[in-house]
SEDO-151052 format. One record per residue (C-alpha): z, y, x. Coordinates in steps of 0.5 Angstrom, whole numbers, plus 2048, in hexadecimal, padded with zeros to 3 digits. Layout:
// SEDO-151052
ZYX ...
// end
This chain:
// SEDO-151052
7FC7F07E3 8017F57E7 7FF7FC7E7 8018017ED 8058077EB 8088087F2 8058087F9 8088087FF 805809806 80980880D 80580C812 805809819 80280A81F 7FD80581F 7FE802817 800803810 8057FF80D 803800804 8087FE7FF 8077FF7F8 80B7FF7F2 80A7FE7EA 80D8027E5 8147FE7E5 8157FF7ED 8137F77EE 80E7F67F5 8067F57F3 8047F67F9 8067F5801 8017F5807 8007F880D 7FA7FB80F 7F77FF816 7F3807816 7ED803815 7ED80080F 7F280480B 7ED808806 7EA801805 7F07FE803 7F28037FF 7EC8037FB 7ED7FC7F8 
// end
């Protein structure tokens, strides 16, 4: 199991682009989300 430690967050106009890492700079998480839907998504 992979556990973030970093989380970017890229906030457009209408979207999000979220991109997590873990404790050793490797990608665990890459997705795009709209406004609507990001504190859903952040929550998992």
């Amino acid at each position: 199991m992979n556990t973030m430690t970093l989380l970017g967050i890229d906030i457009g106009k209408h979207s999000f682009h979220l991109h997590g890492q873990d404790s050793k700079g490797h990608q665990v998480l890459r997705k795009k989300t709209n406004r609507g839907q990001l504190l859903s998504t952040l929550a998992q």
